[in-house]
N, C-alpha and C positions, 0 to 999 in steps of 0.2 A: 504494500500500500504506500501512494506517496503521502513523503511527509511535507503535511502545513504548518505554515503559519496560521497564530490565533490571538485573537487580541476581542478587547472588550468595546464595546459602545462606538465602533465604527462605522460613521454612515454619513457619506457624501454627496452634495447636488453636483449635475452634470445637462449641459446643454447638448449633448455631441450626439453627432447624427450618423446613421453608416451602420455599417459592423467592422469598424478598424477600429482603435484603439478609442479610449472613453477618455474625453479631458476631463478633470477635475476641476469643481469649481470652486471647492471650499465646504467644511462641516455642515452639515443640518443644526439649527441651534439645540443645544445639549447632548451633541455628540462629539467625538473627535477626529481630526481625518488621516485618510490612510498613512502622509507621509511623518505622524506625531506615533506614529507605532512601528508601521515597517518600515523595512530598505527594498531597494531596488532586488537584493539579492534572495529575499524571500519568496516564494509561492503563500498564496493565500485560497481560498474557497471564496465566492462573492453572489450576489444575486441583485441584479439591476431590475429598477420596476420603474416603467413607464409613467408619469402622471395625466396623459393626454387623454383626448376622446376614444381614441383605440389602445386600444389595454394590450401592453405590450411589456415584457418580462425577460430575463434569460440567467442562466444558473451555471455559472462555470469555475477554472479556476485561472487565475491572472497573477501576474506579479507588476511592478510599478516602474518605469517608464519617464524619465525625465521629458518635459514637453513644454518647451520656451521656460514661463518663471516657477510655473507648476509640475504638477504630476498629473500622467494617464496610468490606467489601465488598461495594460494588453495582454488580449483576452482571448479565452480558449475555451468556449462554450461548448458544454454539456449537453444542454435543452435551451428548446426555448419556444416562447410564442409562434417561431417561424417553422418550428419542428426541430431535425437534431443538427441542430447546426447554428450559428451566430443568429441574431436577432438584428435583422436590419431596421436601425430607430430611424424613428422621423421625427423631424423637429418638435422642440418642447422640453418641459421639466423632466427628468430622471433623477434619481436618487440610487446608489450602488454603496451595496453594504459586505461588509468582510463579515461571512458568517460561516460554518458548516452545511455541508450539501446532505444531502439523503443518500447519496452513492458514499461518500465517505463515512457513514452511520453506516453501511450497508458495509463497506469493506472493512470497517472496526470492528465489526462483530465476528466476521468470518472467523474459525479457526484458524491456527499458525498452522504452514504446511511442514509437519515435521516429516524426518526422514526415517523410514520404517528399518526395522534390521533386517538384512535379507538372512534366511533360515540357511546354513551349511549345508553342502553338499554331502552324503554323506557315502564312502567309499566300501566296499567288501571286497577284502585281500583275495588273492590268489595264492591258497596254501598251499605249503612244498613238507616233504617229509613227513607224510601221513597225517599233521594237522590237520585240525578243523574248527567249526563249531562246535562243542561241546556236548549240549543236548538241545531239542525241539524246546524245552520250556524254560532254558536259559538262555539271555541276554547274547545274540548274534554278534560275532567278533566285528567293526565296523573302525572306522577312521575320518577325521575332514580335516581341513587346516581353516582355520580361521582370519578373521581381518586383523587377529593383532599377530597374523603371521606365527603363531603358532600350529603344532599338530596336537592332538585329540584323538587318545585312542579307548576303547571300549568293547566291553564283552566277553565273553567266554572261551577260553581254547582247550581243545584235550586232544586226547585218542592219536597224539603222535612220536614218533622215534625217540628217548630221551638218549645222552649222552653229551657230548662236551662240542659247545657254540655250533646247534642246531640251527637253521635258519628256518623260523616261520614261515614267515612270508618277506616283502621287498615291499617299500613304499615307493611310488614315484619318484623320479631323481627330483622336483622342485619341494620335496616334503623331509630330504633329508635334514639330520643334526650337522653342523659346519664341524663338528669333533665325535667323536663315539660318546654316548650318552647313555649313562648305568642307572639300573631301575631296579627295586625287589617291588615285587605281587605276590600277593597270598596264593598260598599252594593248594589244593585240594580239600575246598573248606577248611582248613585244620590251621594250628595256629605257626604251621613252619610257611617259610616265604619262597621263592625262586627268584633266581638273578636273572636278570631282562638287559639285556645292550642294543643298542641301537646306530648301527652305524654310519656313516656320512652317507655311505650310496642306498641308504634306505632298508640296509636289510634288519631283521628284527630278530633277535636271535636270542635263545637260550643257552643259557651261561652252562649250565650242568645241570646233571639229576636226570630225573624219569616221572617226572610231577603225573598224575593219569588227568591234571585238570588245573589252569590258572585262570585268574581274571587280569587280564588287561586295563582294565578302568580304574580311570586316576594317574594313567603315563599322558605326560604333556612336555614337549620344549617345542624350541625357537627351532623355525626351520631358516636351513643357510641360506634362500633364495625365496 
């Protein structure tokens, strides 16, 4: 939404005729005029009302306009008597006041367009050395990398080869650790753990042992790329 200018009790006569710029003629008595509040560098919101026989109006927004010893308004109308677009006056009294529009009430209301999180992608390894998923009614081994550039890994694994720096699986080469990365996981429900390393080129390996079942969830680092 653009932002206005806003001031109190401003309200100007004006002779000017056309739809270019509005000379000023000086305050309404017991108001103030525009050039006692703004600058030239402001935007304001305004609504010009006609006094004549034809009732003539318009509602836009302006800013102010040096014009011989005075000030104009040059204008960017909204609406108007003449439809959407400037309001061609004709001679006679006018009056233009710095006030708020109904479109700016309209677009202060709106909600702020925040930015939603987009949900991770989430990956299923390609297990090596008779891994797997574990069981049907435990948590499916998965992976994503995140926007703070970390990886995220989760789930279940059993039912493969044990013995010394097994490779699970391989993560993508943009999901590696920049150094080999050492992790324990709890081993087979029970309260002993397994050593997990994780190497630069993604592969995901078990340290030693013959676990019949680990959880993965709760390994996280920073990938190198």
């Amino acid at each position: 939404m653009q932002r206005l200018f806003f001031a109190d009790r401003i309200l100007e006569s004006s002779l000017s005729v056309g739809t270019g710029p509005l000379q000023l003629t000086g305050a309404v008595p017991g108001f103030r005029s525009f050039a006692e509040a703004a600058t030239p560098d402001e935007t304001f919101a305004y609504v010009i009302t006609g006094e004549g026989v034809v009732p003539q109006w318009e509602v836009g927004i302006g800013h102010l306009v040096p014009q011989g010893e005075n000030f104009a308004v040059e204008r960017l109308a909204d609406i108007s008597s003449d439809g959407a677009g400037a309001c061609d006056f004709i001679a006679g009294q006018k009056t233009i006041a710095l006030t708020a529009s109904a479109r700016w009430f309209s677009e202060a209301q709106e909600p702020p367009i925040v930015d939603q999180p987009t949900a991770p992608i989430l990956h299923v390894p390609q297990f090596e050395n008779g891994w797997g998923n574990f069981a049907p009614w435990a948590a499916p081994v998965q992976y994503y990398k995140g926007a703070d550039q970390r990886v995220y890994l989760s789930g279940n694994i059993g039912g493969g080869a044990g013995g010394n720096n097994i490779i699970l699986f391989t993560l993508p080469n943009d999901m590696g650790p920049s150094a080999t990365e050492f992790f324990t996981v709890r081993n087979s429900g029970s309260s002993d753990v397994v050593g997990i390393f994780i190497r630069s080129n993604g592969d995901v390996v078990l340290q030693s042992g013959s676990p019949a079942w680990f959880s993965l969830s709760g390994i996280s680092f920073l990938a190198d790329s």
